[in-house]
C-alpha positions as CSV (number, residue, x, y, z in Angstrom):
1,X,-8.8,13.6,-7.7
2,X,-5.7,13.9,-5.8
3,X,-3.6,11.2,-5.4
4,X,-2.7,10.1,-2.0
5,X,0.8,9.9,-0.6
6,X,0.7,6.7,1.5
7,X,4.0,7.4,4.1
8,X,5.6,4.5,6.1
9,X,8.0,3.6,8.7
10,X,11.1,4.0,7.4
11,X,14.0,4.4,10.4
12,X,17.9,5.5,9.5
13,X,20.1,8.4,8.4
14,X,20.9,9.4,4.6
15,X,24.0,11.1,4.1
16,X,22.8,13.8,1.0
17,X,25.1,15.7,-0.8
18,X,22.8,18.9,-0.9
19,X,23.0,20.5,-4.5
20,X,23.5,24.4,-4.6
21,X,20.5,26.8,-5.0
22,X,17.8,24.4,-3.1
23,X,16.7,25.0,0.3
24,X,17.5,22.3,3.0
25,X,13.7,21.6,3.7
26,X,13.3,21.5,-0.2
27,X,15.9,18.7,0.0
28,X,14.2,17.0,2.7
29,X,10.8,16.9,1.7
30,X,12.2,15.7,-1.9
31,X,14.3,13.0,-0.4
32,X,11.2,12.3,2.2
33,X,9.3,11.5,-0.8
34,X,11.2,9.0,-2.6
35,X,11.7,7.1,0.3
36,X,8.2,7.7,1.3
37,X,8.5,8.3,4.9
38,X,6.0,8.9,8.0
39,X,8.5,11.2,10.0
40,X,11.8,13.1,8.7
41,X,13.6,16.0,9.7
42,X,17.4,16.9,9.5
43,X,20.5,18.0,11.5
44,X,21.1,21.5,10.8
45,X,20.5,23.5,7.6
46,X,22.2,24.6,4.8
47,X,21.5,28.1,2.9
48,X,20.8,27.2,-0.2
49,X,23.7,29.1,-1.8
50,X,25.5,26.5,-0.1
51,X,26.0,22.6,-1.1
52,X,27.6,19.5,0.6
53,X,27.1,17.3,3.3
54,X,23.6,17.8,5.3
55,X,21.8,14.5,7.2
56,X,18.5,13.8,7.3
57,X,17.4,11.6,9.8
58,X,13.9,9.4,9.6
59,X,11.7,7.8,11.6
60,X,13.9,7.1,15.4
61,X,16.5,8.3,13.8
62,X,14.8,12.0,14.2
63,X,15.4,11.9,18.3
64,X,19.0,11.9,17.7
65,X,19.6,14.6,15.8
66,X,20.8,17.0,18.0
67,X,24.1,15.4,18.7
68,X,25.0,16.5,14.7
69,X,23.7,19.4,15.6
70,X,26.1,19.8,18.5
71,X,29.3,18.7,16.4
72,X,31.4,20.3,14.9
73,X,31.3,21.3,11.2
74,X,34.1,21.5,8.8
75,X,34.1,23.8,5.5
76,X,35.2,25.2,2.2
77,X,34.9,28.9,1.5
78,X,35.4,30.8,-1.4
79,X,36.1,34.3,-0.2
80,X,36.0,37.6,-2.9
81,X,37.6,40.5,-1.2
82,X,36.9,44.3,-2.4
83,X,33.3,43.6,-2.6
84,X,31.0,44.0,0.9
85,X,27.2,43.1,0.7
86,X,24.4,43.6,3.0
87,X,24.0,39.7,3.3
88,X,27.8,39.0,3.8
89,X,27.2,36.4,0.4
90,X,26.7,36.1,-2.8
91,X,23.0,36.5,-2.7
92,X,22.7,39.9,-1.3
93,X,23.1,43.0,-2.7
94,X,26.5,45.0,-3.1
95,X,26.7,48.0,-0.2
96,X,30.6,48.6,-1.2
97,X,34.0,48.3,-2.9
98,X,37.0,48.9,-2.6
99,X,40.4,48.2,-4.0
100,X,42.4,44.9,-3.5
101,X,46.6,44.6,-3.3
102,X,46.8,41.7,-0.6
103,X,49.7,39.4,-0.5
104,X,50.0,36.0,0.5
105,X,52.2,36.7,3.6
106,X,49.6,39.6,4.7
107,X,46.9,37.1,4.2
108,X,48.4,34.3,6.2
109,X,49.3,37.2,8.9
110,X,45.4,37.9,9.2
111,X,44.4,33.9,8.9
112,X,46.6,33.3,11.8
113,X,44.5,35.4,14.4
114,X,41.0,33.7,13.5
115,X,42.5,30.2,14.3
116,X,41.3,29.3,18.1
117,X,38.4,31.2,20.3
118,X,37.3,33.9,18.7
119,X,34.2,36.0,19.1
120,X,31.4,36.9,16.2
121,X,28.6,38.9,15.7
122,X,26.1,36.6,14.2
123,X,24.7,38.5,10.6
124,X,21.8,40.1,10.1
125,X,20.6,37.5,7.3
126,X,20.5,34.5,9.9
127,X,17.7,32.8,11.3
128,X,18.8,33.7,14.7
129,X,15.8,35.2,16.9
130,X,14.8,38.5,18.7
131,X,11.4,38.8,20.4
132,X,10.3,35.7,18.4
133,X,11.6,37.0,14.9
134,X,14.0,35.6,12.6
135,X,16.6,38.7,12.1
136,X,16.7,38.1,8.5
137,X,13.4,39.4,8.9
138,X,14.6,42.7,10.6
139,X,17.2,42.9,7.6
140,X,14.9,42.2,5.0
141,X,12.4,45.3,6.5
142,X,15.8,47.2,6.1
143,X,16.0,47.0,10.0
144,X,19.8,46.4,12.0
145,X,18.8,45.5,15.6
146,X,21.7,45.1,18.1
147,X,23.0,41.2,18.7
148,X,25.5,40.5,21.4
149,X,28.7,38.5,20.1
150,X,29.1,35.0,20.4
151,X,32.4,32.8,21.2
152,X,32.9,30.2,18.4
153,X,35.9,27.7,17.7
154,X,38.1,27.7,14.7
155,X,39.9,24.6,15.4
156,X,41.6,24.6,11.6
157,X,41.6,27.5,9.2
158,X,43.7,26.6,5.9
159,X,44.8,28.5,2.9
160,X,43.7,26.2,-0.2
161,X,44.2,28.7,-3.0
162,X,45.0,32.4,-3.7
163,X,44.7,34.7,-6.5
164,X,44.7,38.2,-6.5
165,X,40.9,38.7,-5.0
166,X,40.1,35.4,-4.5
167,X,40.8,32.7,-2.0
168,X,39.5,29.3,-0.6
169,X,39.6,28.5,3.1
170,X,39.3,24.9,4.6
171,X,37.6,25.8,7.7
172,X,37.1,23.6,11.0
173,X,34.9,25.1,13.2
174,X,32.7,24.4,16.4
175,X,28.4,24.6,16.5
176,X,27.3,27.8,16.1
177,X,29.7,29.5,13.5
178,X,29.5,31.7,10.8
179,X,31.3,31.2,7.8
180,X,29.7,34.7,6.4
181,X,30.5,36.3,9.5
182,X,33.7,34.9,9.3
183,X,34.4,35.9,5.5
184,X,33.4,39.7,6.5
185,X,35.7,39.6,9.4
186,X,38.5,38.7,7.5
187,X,38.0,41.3,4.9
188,X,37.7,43.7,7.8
189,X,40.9,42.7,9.3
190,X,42.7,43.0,5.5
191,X,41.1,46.8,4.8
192,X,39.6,45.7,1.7
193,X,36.3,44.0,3.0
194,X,35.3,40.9,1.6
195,X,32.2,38.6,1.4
196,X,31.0,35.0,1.2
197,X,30.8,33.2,-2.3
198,X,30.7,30.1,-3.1
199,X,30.5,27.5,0.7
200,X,30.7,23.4,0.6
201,X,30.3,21.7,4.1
202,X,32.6,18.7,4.1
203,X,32.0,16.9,7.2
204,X,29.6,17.0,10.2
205,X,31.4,15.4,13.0
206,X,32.0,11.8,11.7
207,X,30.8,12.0,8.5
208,X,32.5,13.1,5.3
209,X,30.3,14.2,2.2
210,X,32.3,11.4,0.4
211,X,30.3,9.0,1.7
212,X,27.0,11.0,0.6
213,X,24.6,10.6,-2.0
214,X,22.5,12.9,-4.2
215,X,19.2,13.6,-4.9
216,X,19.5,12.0,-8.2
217,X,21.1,9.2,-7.1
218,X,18.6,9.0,-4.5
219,X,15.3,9.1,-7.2
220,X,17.7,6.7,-9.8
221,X,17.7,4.2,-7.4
222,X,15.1,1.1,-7.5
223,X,12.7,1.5,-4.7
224,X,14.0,-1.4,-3.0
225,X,17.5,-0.2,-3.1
226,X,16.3,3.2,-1.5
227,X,16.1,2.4,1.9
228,X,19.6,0.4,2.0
229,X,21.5,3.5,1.1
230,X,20.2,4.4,4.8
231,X,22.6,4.6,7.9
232,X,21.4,2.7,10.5
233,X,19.9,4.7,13.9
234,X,23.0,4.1,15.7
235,X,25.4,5.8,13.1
236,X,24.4,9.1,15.1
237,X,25.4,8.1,18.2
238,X,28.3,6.1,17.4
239,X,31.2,8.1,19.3
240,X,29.1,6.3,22.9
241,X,30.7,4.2,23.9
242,X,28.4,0.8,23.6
243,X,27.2,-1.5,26.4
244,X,25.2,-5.2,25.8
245,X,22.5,-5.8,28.1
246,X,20.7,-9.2,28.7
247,X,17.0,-9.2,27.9
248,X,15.6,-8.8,31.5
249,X,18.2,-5.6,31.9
250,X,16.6,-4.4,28.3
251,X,13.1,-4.9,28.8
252,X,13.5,-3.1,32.3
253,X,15.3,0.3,30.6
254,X,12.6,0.1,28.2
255,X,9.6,0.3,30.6
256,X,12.0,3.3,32.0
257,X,13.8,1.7,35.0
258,X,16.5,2.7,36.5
259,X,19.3,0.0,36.3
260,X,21.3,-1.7,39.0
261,X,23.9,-3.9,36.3
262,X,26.6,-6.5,37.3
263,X,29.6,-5.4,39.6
264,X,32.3,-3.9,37.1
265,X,29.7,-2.6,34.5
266,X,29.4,0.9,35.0
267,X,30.3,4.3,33.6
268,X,31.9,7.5,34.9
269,X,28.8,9.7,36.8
270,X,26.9,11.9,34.0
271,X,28.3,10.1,30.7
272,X,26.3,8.2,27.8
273,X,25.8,5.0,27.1
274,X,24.7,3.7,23.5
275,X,22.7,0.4,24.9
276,X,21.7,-2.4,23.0
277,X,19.5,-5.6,24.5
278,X,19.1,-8.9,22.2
279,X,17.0,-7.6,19.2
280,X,19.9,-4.7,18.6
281,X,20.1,-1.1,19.4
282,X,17.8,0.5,22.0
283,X,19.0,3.9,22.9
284,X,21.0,6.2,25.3
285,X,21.2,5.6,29.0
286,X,23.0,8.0,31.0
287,X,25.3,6.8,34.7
288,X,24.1,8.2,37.8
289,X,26.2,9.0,40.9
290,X,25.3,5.8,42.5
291,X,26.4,3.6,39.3
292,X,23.1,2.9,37.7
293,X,22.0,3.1,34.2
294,X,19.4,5.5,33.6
295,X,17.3,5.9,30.5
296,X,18.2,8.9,28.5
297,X,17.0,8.8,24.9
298,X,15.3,5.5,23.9
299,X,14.0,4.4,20.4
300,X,10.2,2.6,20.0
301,X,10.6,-1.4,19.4
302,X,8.3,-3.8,17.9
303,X,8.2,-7.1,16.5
304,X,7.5,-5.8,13.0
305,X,10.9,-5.1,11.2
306,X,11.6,-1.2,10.1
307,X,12.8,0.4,6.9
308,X,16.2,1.0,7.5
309,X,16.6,-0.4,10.4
C-alpha cells in the first residue's frame, strides 16, 4: 500500500541555492517535501543548466510572488565564443563555428553598447507562448516562428574574466531578460558568434544567494529546524514601506473595507502599503485619491499559529 503524504500549513519563503542539472519544479517539489507543505510554488524559474539563487514561496507566502518576479535579476555568465548552437546554451546542439582572435579592448568596445535599454529577440528554446504553445515546442518540431523584439535593461554588465574564447559577465538586468539571447548577441556583435555556458543567478531583487541554502542542507536538517530556515511572508514585500494599524482599523481591512485612518496617516495616490494590525503582518493595502487605505493583497489569519510564520 502506498504511503500517504500528510501536507500541512507551512507559511514563509526559503532562499535555495538551486544545484545545476535539476529543473526548478524538481527543486520545488523536493524542497515541498521535506518541509511537507499544503501549497508551494516559486518566483521565476531557473533552466536547469543553470544554478543559484531561486525562492520558493509557501503557504501565504505564494500570493506574493509576483513582486520577485517583477525585480530585477542579477547574473554570472560564462560565455564560449566561436561556437553557435540552436539553443543559444550548452544543452543544444552545435549549428556552427568559427574562428576566435578577440582582444580585451574589442571586447570591452562591444560590452559597452549592451549596457542600458536595449532590445532582444527572445530564443526559440524559451517558454514564451504563441497561439497557446511554448516556442521551445516550435524549436523542438524543428519549427522558427517569427517573435517581435522586446526592450530589456542592462543596468550593470561587467568583465570578470577573459581568456582567449572564454569570458564571465556579471550581468544586472531588469524582468524579462535573456542571458542566452544576450550571449548570442554578443557573439554576433564580435563576428565570431558565441553561446551560453555555464549561468549562476546571484540575486533576485533583495536577496543574495549567500544567504541561500541547499537542498542538502535542507533534507540534513532536523525536522524541527526545517521550517526556521523559512523567511517570514513579509520578506517579499519588504521594500513597502510599513504602516501599524490599531485592531478595529485591522479587523475592518480584513473584512475588505475601505479605510478612513487618522489625519497625517496617508500615502501618495496609487502606492503600497505593507500593513500590519496587533497579531503582525496582514498584507498590502493600496492609497486611493481621496486618502484611504484600500485592501490590495491580504494574507488568511487565524488563531492557530503557522509554520514559518
Amino acid at each position: 500500500m502506498q504511503r500517504k503524504i500528510v501536507r500541512r500549513v507551512v507559511d514563509g519563503v526559503l532562499l535555495l541555492d538551486k544545484p545545476q542539472g535539476l529543473s526548478s519544479n524538481a527543486a520545488l517539489q523536493t524542497a515541498r517535501r521535506l518541509l511537507g507543505a499544503a501549497k508551494a510554488g516559486h518566483t521565476g524559474t531557473l533552466d536547469p543548466m543553470a544554478s543559484g539563487l531561486l525562492p520558493l514561496t509557501f503557504g501565504e507566502a505564494t500570493k506574493f510572488s509576483q513582486i520577485l518576479l517583477d525585480a530585477d535579476k542579477t547574473y554570472e555568465a560564462v560565455v564560449q565564443l566561436g561556437i553557435e548552437t540552436d539553443s543559444g546554451d550548452a544543452e543544444g546542439a552545435v549549428v556552427a563555428t568559427r574562428p576566435v582572435a578577440v582582444a580585451g579592448a574589442q571586447l570591452e568596445a562591444v560590452l559597452a553598447c549592451f549596457r542600458g535599454e536595449i532590445e532582444q529577440i527572445p530564443p526559440m528554446y524559451s517558454a514564451l507562448k504563441r497561439d497557446g504553445k511554448a516556442l521551445y515546442e516550435y524549436a523542438r518540431a524543428g519549427i522558427e516562428v517569427e517573435r517581435a523584439p522586446r526592450r530589456v535593461c542592462i543596468h550593470a554588465l561587467d568583465l570578470l574574466s577573459f581568456d582567449a574564447d572564454r569570458f564571465t559577465l556579471r550581468v544586472a538586468c531588469s524582468k524579462g531578460t535573456y542571458i542566452r539571447s544576450l550571449a548570442m548577441d554578443i557573439g554576433t556583435a564580435l563576428g565570431c558568434g558565441a553561446h551560453l555556458c555555464g549561468l549562476r543567478r546571484t540575486a533576485i531583487g533583495r536577496f543574495r544567494v549567500d544567504e541561500a541554502v541547499t537542498l542538502a542542507q535542507l533534507e540534513a536538517a532536523a525536522e524541527v529546524e526545517r521550517d526556521r530556515l523559512l523567511a517570514p511572508v513579509d520578506a517579499l514585500v519588504a521594500d513597502f514601506p510599513a504602516l501599524e494599524l490599531d485592531a478595529d482599523a485591522a479587523r475592518g481591512l480584513l473584512q475588505g473595507r475601505v479605510l478612513s485612518l487618522a489625519t497625517g496617516t496617508s500615502g501618495e495616490a496609487g502606492k503600497i502599503s505593507r500593513v500590519y494590525g496587533p497579531a503582525g503582518f496582514l498584507g498590502l493595502g493600496q492609497w486611493q485619491d481621496d486618502g484611504r487605505l484600500a485592501p490590495r493583497r491580504l494574507i488568511a489569519t487565524g488563531d492557530e499559529p503557522r509554520a514559518g510564520a
